[in-house]
C-alpha positions in Angstrom: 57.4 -112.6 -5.9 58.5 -112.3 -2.1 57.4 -109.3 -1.0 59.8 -106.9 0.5 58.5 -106.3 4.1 56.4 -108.8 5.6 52.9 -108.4 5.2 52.3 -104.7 4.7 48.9 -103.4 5.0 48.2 -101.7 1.7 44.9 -99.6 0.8 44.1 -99.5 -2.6 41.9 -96.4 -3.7 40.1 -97.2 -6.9 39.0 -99.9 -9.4 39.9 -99.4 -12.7 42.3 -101.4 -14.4 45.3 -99.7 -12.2 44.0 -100.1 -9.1 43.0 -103.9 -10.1 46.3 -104.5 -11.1 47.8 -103.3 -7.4 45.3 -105.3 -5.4 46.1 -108.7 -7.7 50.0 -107.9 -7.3 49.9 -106.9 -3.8 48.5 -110.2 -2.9 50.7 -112.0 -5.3 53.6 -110.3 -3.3 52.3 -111.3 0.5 50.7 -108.4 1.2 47.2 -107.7 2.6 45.2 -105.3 0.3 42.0 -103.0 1.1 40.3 -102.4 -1.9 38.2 -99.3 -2.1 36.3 -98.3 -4.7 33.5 -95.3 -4.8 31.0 -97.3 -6.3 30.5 -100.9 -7.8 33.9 -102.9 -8.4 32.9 -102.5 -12.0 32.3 -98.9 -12.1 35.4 -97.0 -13.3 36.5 -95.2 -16.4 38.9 -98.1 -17.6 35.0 -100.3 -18.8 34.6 -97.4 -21.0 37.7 -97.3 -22.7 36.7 -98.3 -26.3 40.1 -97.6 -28.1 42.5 -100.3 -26.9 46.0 -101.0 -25.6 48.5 -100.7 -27.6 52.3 -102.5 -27.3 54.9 -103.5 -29.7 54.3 -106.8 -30.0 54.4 -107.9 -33.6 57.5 -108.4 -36.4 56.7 -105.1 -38.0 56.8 -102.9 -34.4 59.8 -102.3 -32.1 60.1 -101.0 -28.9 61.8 -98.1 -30.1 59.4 -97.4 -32.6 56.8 -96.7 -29.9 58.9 -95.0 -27.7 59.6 -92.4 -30.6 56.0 -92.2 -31.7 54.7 -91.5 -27.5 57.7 -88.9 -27.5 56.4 -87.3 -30.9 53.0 -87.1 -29.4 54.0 -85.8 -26.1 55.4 -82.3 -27.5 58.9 -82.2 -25.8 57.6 -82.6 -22.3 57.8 -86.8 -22.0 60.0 -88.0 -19.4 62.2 -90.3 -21.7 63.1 -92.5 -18.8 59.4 -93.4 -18.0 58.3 -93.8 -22.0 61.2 -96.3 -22.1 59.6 -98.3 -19.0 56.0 -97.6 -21.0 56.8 -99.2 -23.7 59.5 -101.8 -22.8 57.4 -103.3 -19.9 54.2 -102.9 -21.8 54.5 -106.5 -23.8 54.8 -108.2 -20.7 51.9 -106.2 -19.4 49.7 -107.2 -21.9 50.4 -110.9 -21.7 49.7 -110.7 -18.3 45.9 -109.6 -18.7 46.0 -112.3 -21.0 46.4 -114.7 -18.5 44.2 -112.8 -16.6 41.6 -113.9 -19.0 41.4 -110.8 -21.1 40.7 -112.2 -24.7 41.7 -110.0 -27.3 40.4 -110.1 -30.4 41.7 -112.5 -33.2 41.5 -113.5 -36.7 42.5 -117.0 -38.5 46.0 -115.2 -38.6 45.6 -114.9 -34.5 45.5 -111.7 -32.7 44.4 -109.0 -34.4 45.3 -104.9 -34.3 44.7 -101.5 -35.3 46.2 -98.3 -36.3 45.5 -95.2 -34.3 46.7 -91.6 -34.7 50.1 -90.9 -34.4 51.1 -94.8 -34.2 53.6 -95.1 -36.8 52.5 -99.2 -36.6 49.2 -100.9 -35.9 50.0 -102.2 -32.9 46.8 -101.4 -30.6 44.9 -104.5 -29.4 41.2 -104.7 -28.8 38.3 -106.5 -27.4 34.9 -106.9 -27.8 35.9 -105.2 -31.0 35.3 -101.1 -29.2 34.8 -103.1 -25.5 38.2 -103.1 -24.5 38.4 -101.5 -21.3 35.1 -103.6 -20.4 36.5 -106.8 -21.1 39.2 -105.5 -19.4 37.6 -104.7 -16.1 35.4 -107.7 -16.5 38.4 -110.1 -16.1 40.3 -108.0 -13.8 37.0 -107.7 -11.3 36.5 -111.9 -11.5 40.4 -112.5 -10.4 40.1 -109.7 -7.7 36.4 -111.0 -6.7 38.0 -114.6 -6.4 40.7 -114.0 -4.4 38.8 -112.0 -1.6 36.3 -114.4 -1.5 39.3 -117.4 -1.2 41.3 -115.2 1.3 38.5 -115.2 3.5 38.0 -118.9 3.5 41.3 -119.6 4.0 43.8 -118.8 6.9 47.4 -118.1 6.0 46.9 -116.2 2.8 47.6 -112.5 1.5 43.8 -111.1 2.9 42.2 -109.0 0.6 38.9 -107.0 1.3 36.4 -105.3 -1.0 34.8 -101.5 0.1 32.2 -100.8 -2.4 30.2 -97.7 -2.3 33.4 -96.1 0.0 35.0 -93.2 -0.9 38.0 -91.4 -0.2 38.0 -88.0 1.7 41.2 -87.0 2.8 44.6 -89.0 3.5 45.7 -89.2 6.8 49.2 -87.8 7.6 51.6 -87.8 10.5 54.6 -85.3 10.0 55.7 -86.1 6.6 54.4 -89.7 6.2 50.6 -91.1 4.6 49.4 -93.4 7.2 45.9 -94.3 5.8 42.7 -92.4 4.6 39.3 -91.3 5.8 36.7 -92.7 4.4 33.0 -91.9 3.2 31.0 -95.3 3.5 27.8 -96.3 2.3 26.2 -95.2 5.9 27.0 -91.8 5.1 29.3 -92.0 8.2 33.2 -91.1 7.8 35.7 -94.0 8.8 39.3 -94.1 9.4 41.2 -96.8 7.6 45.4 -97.1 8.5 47.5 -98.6 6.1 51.3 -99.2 5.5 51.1 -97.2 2.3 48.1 -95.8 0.3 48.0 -96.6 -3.9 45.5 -94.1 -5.0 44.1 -95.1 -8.4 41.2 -92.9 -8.3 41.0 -92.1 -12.5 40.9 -88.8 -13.8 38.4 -85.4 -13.5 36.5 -85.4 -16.7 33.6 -83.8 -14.3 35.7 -80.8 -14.5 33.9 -80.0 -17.7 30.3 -80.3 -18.9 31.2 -82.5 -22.1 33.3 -85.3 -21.1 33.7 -88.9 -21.9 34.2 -90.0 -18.4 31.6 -91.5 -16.0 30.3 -89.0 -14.0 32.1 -90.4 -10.8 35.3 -89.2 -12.4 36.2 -86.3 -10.3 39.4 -86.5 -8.9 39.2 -87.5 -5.7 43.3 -89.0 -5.4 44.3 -85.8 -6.8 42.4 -83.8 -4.8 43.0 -85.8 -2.0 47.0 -85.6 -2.7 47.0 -81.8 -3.1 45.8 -81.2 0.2 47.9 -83.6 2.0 50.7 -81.9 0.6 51.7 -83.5 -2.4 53.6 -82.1 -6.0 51.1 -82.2 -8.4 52.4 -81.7 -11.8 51.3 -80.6 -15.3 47.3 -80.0 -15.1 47.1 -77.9 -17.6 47.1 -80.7 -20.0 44.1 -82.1 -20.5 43.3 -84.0 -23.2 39.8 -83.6 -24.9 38.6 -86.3 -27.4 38.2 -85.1 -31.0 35.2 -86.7 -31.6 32.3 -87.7 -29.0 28.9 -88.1 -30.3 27.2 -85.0 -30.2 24.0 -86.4 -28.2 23.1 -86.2 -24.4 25.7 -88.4 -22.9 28.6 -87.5 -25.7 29.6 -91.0 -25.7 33.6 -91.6 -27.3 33.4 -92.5 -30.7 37.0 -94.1 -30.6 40.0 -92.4 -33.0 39.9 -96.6 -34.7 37.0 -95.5 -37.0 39.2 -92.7 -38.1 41.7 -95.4 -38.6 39.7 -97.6 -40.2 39.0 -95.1 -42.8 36.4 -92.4 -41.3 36.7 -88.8 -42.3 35.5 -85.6 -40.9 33.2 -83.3 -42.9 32.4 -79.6 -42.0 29.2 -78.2 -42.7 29.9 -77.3 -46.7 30.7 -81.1 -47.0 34.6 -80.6 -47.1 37.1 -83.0 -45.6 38.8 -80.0 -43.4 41.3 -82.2 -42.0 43.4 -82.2 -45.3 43.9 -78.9 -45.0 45.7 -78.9 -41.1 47.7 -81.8 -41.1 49.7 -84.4 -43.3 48.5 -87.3 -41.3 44.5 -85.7 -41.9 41.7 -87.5 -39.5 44.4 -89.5 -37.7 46.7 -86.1 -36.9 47.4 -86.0 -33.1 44.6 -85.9 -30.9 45.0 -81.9 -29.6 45.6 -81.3 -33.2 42.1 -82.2 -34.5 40.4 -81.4 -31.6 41.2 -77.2 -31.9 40.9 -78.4 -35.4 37.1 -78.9 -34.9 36.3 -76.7 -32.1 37.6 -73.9 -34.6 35.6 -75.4 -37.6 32.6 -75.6 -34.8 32.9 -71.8 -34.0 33.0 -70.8 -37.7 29.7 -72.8 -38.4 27.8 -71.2 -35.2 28.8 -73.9 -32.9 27.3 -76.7 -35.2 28.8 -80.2 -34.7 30.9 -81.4 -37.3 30.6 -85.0 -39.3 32.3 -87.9 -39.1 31.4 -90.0 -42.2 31.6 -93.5 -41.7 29.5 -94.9 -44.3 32.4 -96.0 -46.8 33.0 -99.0 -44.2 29.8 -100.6 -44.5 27.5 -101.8 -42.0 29.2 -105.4 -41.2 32.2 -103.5 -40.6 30.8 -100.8 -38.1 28.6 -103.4 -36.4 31.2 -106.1 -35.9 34.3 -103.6 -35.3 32.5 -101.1 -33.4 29.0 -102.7 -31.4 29.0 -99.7 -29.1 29.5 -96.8 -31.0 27.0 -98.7 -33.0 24.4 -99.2 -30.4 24.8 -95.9 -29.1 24.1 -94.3 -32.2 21.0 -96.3 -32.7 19.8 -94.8 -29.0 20.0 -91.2 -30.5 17.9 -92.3 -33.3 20.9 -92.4 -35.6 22.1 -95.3 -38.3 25.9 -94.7 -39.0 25.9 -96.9 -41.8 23.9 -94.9 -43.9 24.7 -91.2 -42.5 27.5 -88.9 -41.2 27.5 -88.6 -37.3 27.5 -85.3 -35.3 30.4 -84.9 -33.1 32.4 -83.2 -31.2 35.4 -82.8 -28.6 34.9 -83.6 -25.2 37.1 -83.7 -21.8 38.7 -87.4 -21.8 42.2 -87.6 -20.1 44.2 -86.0 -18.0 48.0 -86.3 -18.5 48.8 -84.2 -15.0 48.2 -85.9 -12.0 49.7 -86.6 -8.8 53.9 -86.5 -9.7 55.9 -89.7 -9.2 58.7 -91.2 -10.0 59.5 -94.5 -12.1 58.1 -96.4 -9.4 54.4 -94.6 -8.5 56.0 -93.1 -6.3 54.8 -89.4 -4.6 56.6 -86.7 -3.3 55.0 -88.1 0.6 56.0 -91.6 2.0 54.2 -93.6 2.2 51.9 -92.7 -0.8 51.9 -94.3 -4.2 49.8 -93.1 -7.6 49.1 -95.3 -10.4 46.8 -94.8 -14.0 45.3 -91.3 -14.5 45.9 -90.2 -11.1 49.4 -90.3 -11.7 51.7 -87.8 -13.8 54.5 -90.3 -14.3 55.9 -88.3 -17.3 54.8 -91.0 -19.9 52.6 -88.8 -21.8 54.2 -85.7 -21.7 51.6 -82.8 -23.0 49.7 -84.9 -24.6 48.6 -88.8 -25.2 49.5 -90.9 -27.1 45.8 -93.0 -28.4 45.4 -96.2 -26.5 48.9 -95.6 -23.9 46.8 -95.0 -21.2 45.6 -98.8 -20.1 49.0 -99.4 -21.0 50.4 -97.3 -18.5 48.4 -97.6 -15.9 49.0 -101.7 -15.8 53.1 -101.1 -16.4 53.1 -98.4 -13.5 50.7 -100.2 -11.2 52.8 -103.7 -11.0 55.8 -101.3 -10.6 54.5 -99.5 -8.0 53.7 -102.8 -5.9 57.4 -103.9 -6.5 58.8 -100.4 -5.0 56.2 -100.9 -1.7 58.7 -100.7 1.5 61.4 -100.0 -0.4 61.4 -96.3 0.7 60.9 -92.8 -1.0 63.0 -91.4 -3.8 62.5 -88.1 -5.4 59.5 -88.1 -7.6 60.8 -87.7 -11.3 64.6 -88.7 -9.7 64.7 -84.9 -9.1 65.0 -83.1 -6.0 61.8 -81.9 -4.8 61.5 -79.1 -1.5 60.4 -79.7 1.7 56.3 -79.2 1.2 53.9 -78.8 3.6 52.1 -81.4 6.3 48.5 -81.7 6.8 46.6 -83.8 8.9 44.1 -85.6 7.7 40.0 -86.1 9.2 38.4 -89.0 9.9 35.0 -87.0 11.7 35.0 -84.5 8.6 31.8 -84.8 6.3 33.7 -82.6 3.5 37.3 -82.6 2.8 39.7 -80.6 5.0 40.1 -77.2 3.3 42.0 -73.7 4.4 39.7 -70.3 3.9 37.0 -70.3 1.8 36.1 -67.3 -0.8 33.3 -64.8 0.0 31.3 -65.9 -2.3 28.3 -68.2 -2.6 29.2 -72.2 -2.4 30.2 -74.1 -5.7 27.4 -74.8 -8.0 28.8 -77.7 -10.0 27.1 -76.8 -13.3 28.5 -73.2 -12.7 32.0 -74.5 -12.2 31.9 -76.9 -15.8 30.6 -74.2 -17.8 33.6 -72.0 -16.5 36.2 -74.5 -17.2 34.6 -75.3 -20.4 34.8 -71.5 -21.8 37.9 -70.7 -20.0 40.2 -73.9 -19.4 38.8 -76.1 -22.6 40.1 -76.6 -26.0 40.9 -73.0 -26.6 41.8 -70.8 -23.7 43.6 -67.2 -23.3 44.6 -65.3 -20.8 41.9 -63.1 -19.8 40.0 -65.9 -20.1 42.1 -67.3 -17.6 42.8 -64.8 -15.5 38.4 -64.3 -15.0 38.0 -67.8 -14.2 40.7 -67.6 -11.5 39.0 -64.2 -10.0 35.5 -66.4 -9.9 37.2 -69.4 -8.5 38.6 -68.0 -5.8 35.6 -66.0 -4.9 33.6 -69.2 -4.4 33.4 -71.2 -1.3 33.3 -75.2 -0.4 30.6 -77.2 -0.3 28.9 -76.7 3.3 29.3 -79.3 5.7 26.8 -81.7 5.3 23.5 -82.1 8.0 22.3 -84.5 9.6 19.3 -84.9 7.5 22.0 -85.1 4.5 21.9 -88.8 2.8 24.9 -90.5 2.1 24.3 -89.4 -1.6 24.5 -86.1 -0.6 27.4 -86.2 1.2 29.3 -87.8 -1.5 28.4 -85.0 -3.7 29.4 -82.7 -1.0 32.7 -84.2 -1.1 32.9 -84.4 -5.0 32.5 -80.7 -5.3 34.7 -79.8 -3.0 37.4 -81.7 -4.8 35.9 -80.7 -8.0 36.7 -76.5 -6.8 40.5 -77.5 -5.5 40.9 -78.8 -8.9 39.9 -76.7 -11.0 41.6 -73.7 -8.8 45.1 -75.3 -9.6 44.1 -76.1 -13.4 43.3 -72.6 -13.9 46.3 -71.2 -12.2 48.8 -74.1 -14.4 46.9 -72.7 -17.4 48.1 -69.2 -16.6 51.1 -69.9 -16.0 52.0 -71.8 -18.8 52.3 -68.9 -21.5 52.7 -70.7 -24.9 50.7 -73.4 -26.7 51.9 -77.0 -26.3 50.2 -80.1 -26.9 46.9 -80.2 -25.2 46.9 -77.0 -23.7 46.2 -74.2 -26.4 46.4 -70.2 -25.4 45.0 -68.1 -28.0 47.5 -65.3 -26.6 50.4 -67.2 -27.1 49.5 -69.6 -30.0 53.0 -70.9 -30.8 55.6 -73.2 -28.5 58.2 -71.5 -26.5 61.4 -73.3 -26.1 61.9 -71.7 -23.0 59.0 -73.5 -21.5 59.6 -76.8 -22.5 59.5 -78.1 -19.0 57.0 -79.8 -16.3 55.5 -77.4 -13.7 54.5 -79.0 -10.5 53.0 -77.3 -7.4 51.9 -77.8 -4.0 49.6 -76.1 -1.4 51.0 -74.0 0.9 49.5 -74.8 4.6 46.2 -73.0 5.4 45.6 -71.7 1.7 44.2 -73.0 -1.3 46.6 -71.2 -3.6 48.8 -73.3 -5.8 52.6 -72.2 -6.3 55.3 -73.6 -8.2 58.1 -75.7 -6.9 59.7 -77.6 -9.6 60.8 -77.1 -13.1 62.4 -79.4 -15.0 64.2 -78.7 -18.2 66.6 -80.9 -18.3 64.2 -83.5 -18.8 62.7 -81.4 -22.0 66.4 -81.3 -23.7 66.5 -85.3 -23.0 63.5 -85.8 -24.6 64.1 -83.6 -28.0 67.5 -85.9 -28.1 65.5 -89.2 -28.1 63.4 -87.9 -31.2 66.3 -86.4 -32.6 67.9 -90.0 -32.6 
């Protein structure tokens, strides 16, 4: 592929399977690629990602089939346009990490797949039988690892260069352009690093809450980083939390394929509630059994519910699914003779930074790619195992756009928004005024969003949360006794308080249930609202307000499931 401007500098933010995918295209395309990542190249939420990736890719499937079964999921607020690139692209995609080395699971019949909830089709691949993502990011890292270490031997080639233990602080901006990113390095020292254009590909912000399935490095730095430079932000009132983690310090995912495989859930009288909620039981969508078991949860006195896998038999659980396996061995438990305790937890985020079909943000010069990134494939909620799909179909797409200059995110028209300059001598992010409060406890701030902003919210709720937010103030700048550690929690908690400060307030203003965001106060979908909400900062505050609405996009996407 010849790239289309001569050797841009590009600075990759992130090392999951989006952020791999950039680097590997970027240097296919000519282009000399920074890699950043905030730990070790390995480290990212994409290795624990036990579910799979799922395309339309056998006899049975179409392309259209999955299109209709994401827009089904995503409860009227997909962007049609972008589940068609999903899931048309997403083939090609996957036969890509197969060259990459990724080796997918097979039978005598060849590859093998599974059926998740809400697929019409089995059509979800795996690896490593519940090791996707880590077979994943284990091929991905080798290619990427290979390539610096031959670009560096070798004059004349796309250069590409690895920044472990870096993280991002704030983007750098001059007037309405992203011209690079300051950095927090290992030394605890901050760094500037310019760059043509800027893919951030930093995951999601499970950290948010105090339950999660995410690595505890997933806090949402690109996001974060975004909002203050200036970016639209769109639809963070949707995030996704896991029906059913295991209930145990850690709450690792136990992955919606042992509910396809034939797992049910069991409340505490012994009764398969499920039957009772939806027609498609145990594999019902994922917001759907989540309030599902939080409610069962809150009528036993907060006591996990079951998920009753014995039926399958132990050669089954230990040969489909070695790390829910091993992980229920750690807490002492054997699956294959008991029901397992568990629980939702905080797992993906379907808002993000807003772009258009082609990553890109509302600022030039700025790309986002994976779980950073609302690209409108997901709508209010996700569908199981689209999310390594999208973030390697939007990553290569977002490499092909590089140069080609900015269109509206979403192809709508989005205002004017606010310029801020980025730091590169800051040891916290750059931030307007601060509450009058104490600084943000991190454990205080997950509880809140956890009572408040989790699987079941309200308005006053809601509307306390905001009050408290508000009222605290960033992290202080840290000393020069500080370790680098410390400073990169300093930064994490600063993002960690923008973030949840916009959640809340996207929350509020969303006044109906849809999807993954559930108000007790307004339990039932208002057509009205079927539409995006995107904000941005204002200059010098850290209240959110809403730019964009989109409902045009809503009345395309009830047309495509009407079809």
């Amino acid at each position: 592929m010849a790239p289309v401007a001569p050797s841009l500098r590009i600075l990759v933010i992130g090392s999951g399977l989006a952020g791999l995918i950039a680097a590997v295209r970027a240097t296919d395309a000519g282009h000399s690629v920074t890699l950043v990542t905030k730990q070790g190249l390995p480290d990212s939420n994409t290795r624990y990602a036990q579910g799979g990736i799922a395309a339309a890719m056998f006899p049975d499937d179409s392309v259209d089939l999955h299109i209709l079964d994401t827009l089904r999921a995503g409860a009227g607020l997909c962007d049609p346009a972008a589940v068609e690139v999903l899931c048309g692209e997403g083939p090609a995609r996957v036969r890509d990490l197969i060259r990459f080395g990724v080796d997918f699971d097979k039978d005598d019949s060849g590859v093998t797949r599974g059926l998740e909830a809400a697929h019409s089709r089995s059509r979800v691949l795996h690896a490593g039988g519940d090791a996707t993502g880590a077979a994943i990011e284990a091929a991905l890292v080798s290619t990427v690892r290979e390539r610096a270490a031959r670009s560096a031997q070798t004059p004349g080639i796309p250069r590409v260069q690895l920044r472990e233990h870096t993280m991002l602080v704030d983007l750098l901006v001059a007037g309405d352009r992203v011209t690079g990113a300051s950095l927090l390095g290992p030394d605890g020292l901050v760094h500037r690093a310019d760059a043509d254009a800027v893919i951030l590909a930093t995951g999601g912000a499970g950290s948010l809450f105090p339950h999660t399935t995410n690595p505890a490095l997933a806090t949402g730095d690109g996001v974060a980083a975004a909002w203050r430079a200036g970016a639209a932000i769109a639809d963070l009132e949707f995030y996704q939390f896991h029906p059913t983690a295991l209930a145990v310090p850690g709450t690792p995912l136990v992955s919606e394929a042992v509910r396809g495989e034939g797992a049910v859930l069991l409340n505490a009288r012994g009764e398969r509630f499920m039957l009772a909620i939806h027609p498609g039981a145990e594999l019902a969508p994922r917001d759907i059994v989540a309030r599902s078991i939080a409610r069962e949860m809150s009528a036993q006195g907060g006591t996990p519910v079951l998920l009753d896998a014995t039926g399958l038999g132990r050669e089954l659980l230990e040969t489909r699914f070695p790390t829910i396996t091993a992980a229920c061995l750690a807490a002492g438990i054997d699956w294959a003779v008991e029901p397992i305790p568990v629980a939702p937890a905080a797992h993906y985020w379907m808002g993000g930074v807003s772009t258009d079909l082609w990553g890109r943000t509302s600022l030039p010069g700025l790309y986002a790619v994976g779980e950073t990134a609302r690209t409108g494939t997901h709508g209010a909620n996700r569908l199981a195992s689209n999310s390594l799909l999208e973030a390697a179909v939007f990553a290569d797409r977002a490499v092909r756009a590089l140069g080609t200059g900015q269109v509206d995110a979403d192809g709508r028209r989005l205002p004017p928004v606010p310029a801020s300059s980025g730091t590169a001598d800051a040891t916290v992010p750059a931030r307007a005024v601060d509450g009058p409060g104490a600084h943000v406890d991190r454990a205080e701030l997950q509880r809140l969003m956890w009572d408040a902003a989790g699987v079941l919210r309200d308005g006053d709720g809601l509307a306390a949360a905001s009050a408290a937010l508000a009222g605290w103030k960033h992290p202080a700048p840290a000393g020069q006794d500080a370790t680098p550690a410390d400073r990169v929690r300093a930064v994490e908690d600063a993002n960690l308080l923008d973030l949840a400060r916009v959640t809340v307030a996207s929350a509020f203003a969303r006044e109906e249930s849809r999807g993954a965001h559930y108000r007790a106060d307004f339990p039932e979908s208002r057509p009205e609202l079927a539409h995006s909400q995107a904000w941005v900062r204002p200059a010098d505050s850290d209240d959110p307000f809403l730019v964009l609405e989109s409902p045009e996009r809503a009345r395309e996407a009830e047309e495509a499931i009407a079809c």
